[in-house]
N, C-alpha and C positions, 0 to 999 in steps of 0.2 A: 277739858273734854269738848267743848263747843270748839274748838279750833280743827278738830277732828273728822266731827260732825259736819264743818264748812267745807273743810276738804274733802269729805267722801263726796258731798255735793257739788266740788265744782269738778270732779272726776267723772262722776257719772252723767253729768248736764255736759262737758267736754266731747265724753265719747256719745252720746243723744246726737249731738249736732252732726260730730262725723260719720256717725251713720247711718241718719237722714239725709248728708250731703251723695254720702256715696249710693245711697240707694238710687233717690232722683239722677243723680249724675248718669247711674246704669241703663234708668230707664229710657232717658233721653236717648244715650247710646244705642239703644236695642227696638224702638218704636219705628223708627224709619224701617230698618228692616223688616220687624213682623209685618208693618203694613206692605210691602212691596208683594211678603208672601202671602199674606189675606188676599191681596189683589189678584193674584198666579191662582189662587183656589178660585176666588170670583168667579175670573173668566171661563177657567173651565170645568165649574159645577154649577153654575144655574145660566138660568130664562135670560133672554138678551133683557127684558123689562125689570126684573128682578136683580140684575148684572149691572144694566145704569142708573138705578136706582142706589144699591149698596156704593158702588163705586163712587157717587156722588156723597153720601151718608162718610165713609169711610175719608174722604177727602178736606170733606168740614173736620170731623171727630180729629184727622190727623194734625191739622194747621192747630186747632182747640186746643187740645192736650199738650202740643210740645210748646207753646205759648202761656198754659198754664203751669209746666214743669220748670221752663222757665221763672216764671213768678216766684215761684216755692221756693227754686234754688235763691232767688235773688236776694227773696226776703231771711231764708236760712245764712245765707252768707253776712247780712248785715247782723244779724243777729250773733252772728259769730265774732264779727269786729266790734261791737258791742262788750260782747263777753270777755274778750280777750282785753280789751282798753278798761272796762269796770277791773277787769284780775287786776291790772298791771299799779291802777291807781289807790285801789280798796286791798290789795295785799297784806298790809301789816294790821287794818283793821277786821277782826273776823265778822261782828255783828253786821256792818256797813255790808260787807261781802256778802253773806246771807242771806241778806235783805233785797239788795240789789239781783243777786239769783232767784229768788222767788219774783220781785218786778219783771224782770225776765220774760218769765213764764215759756222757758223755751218749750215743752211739750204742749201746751194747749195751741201756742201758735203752728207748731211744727203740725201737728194732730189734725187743726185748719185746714190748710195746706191740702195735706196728704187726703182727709175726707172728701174735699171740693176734686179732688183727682180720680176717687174712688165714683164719686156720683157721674162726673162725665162718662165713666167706662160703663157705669149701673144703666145712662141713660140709653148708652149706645147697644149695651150688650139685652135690653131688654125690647128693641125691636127683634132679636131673635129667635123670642120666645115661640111664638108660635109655627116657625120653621129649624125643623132638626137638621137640615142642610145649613146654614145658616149658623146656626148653634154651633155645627163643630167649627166651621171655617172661622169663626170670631173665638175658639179656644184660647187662643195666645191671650188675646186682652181678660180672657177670666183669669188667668194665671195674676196678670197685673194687678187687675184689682183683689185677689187673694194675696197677694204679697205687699201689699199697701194697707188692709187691714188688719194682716200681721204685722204689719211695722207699727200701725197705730198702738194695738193692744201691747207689742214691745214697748215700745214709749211709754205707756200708761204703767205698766209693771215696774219699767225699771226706776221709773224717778218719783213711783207710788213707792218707794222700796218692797215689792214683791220680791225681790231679789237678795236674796244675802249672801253677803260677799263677806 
């Protein structure tokens, strides 16, 4: 039965990683544009002050974030080649496998990651607070950081086995 048990977990730590890869992967893909269009609402909803103000904010935030998604990815990816070279050597031993999954610890790291991603958007999107202009024109990035907290708490579920399969 423990061999069973090894393989549920290295099935569900498998798909954890590929879809944290693809997630990050997405988001890199799709930041450059939202920002282009936050910048298009910018210009033509607020105050020239208020305009090179966010414009400059929005600029730091962008280089920030796609340098920290990088990171995530980087460190997901090695932990991928990790996983895959531990499968490849610890195969025929299940306990060594096991154990070696758990050392791991792909959801706490990945979880890391994804939080530090989450607080950059928390820090940016909470100078908006006090202007509802503002507010809407940064919508896209609340979307991010709701689907980053949803990836976290998926991660926590699935390899908490919240999930039966």
């Amino acid at each position: 039965m423990r061999k069973l048990e090894v393989l549920k977990s290295l099935l569900v730590q498998d798909r954890l990683i590929k879809f944290n890869l693809d997630l990050l992967e997405g988001l890199l893909r799709e930041i450059r544009a939202d920002i282009e269009e936050i910048k298009i609402l910018v210009e033509s909803c607020l105050e020239e002050e208020e305009r090179e103000s966010l414009l400059k904010t929005l600029a730091d935030f962008e280089a920030n974030f796609k340098n920290l998604i990088v990171q995530a990815l980087d460190y997901i990816y090695d932990l991928y080649e990790l996983f895959n070279f531990d499968i490849t050597f610890l195969s025929n031993i299940p306990e060594e496998l096991g154990r070696e999954i758990e050392r791991l610890d792909a959801v706490n790291g990945i979880n890391k990651n994804l939080e530090t991603l989450a607080k950059v958007l928390e820090d940016i999107l909470n100078l908006a607070d006090w202007d509802e202009r503002i507010k809407v024109i940064l919508t896209p990035l609340r979307v991010y950081r709701e689907v980053l907290e949803h990836g976290m708490a998926f991660n926590q579920k699935l390899a908490g086995g919240a999930y039966v399969f």
